[in-house]
C-alpha positions as CSV (number, residue, x, y, z in Angstrom):
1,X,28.3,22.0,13.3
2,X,25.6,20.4,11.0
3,X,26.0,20.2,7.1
4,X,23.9,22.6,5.5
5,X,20.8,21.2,3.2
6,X,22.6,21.1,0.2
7,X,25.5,19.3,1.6
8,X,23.3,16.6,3.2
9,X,21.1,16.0,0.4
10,X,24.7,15.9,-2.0
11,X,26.2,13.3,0.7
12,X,22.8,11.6,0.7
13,X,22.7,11.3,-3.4
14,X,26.5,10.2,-3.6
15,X,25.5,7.4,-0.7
16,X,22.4,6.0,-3.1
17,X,24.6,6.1,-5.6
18,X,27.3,4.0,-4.5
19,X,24.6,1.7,-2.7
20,X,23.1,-1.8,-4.1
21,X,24.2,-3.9,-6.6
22,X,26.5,-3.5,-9.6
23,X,25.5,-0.8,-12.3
24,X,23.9,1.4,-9.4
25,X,22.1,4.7,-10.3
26,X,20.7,7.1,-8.6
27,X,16.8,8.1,-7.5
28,X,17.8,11.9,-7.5
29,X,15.2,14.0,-9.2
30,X,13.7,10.2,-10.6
31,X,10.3,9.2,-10.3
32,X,9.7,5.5,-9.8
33,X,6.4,3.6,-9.9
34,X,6.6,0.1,-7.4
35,X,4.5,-2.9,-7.1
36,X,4.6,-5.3,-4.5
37,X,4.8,-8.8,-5.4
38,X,2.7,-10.3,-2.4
39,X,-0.3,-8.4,-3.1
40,X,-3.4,-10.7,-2.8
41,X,-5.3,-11.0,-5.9
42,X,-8.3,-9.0,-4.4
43,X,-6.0,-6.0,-4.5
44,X,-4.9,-3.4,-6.9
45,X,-2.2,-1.1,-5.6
46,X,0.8,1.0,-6.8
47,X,3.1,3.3,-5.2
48,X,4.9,6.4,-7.1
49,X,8.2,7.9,-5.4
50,X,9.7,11.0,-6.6
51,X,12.9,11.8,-5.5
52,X,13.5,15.5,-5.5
53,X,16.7,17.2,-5.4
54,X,16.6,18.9,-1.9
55,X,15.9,15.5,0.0
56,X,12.2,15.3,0.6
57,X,10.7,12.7,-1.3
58,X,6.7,12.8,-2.7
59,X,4.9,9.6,-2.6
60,X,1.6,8.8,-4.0
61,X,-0.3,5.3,-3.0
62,X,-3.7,3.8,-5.1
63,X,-5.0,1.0,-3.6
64,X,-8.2,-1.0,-4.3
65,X,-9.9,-4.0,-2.5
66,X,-12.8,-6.0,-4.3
67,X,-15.1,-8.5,-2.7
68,X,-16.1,-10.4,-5.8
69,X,-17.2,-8.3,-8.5
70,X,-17.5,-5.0,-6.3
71,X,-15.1,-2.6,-5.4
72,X,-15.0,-2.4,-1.6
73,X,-12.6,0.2,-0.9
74,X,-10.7,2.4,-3.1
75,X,-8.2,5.6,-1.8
76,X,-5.4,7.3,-2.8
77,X,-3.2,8.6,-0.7
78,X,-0.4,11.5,-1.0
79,X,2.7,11.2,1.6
80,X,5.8,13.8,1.6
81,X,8.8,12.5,3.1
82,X,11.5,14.2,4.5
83,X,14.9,11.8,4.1
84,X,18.1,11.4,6.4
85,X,20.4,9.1,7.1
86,X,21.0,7.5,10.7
87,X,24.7,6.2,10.1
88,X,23.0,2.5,9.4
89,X,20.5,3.1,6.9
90,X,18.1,5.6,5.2
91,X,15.1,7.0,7.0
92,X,11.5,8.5,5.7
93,X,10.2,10.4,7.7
94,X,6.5,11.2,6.8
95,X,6.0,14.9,7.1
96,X,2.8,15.8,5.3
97,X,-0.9,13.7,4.4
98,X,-3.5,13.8,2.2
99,X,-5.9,10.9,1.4
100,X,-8.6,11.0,-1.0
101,X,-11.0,7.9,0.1
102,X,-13.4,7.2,-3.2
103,X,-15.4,4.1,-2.0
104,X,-15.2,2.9,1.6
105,X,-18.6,0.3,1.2
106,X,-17.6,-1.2,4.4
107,X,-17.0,2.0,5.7
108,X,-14.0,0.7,7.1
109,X,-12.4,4.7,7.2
110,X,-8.5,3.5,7.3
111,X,-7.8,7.3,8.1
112,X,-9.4,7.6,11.3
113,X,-7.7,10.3,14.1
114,X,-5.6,7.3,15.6
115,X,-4.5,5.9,12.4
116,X,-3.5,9.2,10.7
117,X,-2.1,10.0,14.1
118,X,0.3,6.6,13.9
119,X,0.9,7.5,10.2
120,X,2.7,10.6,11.0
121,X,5.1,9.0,14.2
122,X,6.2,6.5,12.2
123,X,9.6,6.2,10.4
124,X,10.9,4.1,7.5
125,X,13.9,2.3,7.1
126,X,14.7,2.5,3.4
127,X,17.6,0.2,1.1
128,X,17.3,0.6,-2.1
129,X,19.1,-2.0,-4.5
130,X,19.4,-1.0,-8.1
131,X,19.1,-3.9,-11.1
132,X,20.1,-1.0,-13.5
133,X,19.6,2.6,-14.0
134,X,15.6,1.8,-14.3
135,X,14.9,-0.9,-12.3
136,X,15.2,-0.4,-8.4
137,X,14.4,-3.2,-5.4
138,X,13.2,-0.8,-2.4
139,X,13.9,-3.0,0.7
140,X,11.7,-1.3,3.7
141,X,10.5,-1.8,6.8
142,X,8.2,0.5,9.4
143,X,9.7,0.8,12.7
144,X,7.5,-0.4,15.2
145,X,7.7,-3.9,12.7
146,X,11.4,-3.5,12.0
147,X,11.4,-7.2,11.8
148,X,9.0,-7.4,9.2
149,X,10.5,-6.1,5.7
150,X,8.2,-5.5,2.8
151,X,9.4,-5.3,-0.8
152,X,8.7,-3.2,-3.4
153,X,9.8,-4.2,-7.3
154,X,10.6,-0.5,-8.4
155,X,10.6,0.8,-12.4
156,X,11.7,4.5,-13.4
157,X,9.4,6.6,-15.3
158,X,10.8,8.9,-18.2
C-alpha cells in the first residue's frame, strides 16, 4: 500500500530535517538561491530552488557566457521537479520546462529536440548539508555522470 502524498512529502521533510550537519533545518516551503564555486570567470549563473510543501520543487537557472566584452549567450531556464526518495538518497525528477533564450550570438541553441529530450529522462541525486538554518551545501549529481558531483553553495531567501 503506498503512503498517501501527504505522508510522503511529511516523511520526506522529517528526513531533510534530520540530514547533514549539526544545527540542520529544513528546505520545506524555503526558497534558496545557489552559486557554484567552479564557475569560470566568463560565466554568470545562479540557481533558485523553492521547496514547496507538497514535494515538488520549482527551480529557476540564469546563466550568461561572455567572449570578451560581449555577451554570447544568455537564458533562463524554469525546471519543476517532482521529489522522492529511493531508500539511498533524494531524487529530482524533472517534470516540466521552460527556457527563455535572450542572446544565443553563436547560435549555439542549448535546447534543441535531443537536448530538451535528455533534460526531461534524466534524474538527480540530491544531499543537502545544512551550515545553519540559512546556509545549505546541495551535493548533486545527474545520473548518467553519477560519478561526477557538482556543488552548489546554497543561501535562504526571506
Amino acid at each position: 500500500m503506498r503512503l498517501g502524498k501527504a505522508v510522503q512529502v511529511m516523511v520526506f521533510l522529517s528526513g531533510l530535517a534530520g540530514s547533514g550537519m549539526a544545527g540542520a533545518t529544513s528546505l520545506e516551503g524555503g526558497t534558496w538561491r545557489c552559486l557554484r564555486p567552479d564557475t569560470p570567470d566568463n560565466i554568470r549563473e545562479w540557481t533558485t530552488y523553492h521547496f514547496n510543501h507538497d514535494g515538488t520543487i520549482h527551480s529557476q537557472e540564469w546563466v550568461q557566457t561572455r567572449q570578451g566584452d560581449e555577451i554570447a549567450l544568455d537564458f533562463t531556464m524554469t525546471v519543476d521537479y517532482q521529489l522522492s526518495h529511493n531508500g539511498k538518497q533524494y531524487v529530482l525528477k524533472p517534470v516540466l520546462l521552460q527556457r527563455n533564450i535572450k542572446v544565443d550570438r553563436d547560435n549555439l541553441n542549448p535546447f534543441d529536440a535531443d537536448a530538451l529530450r535528455d533534460l526531461l529522462g534524466y534524474r538527480i541525486f540530491f544531499e543537502p548539508e545544512f551550515g545553519d538554518e540559512n546556509h545549505a551545501r546541495f551535493e548533486m549529481r545527474h545520473h548518467i555522470t553519477p560519478n561526477q558531483r557538482f556543488i552548489l553553495h546554497c543561501s535562504r531567501q526571506i
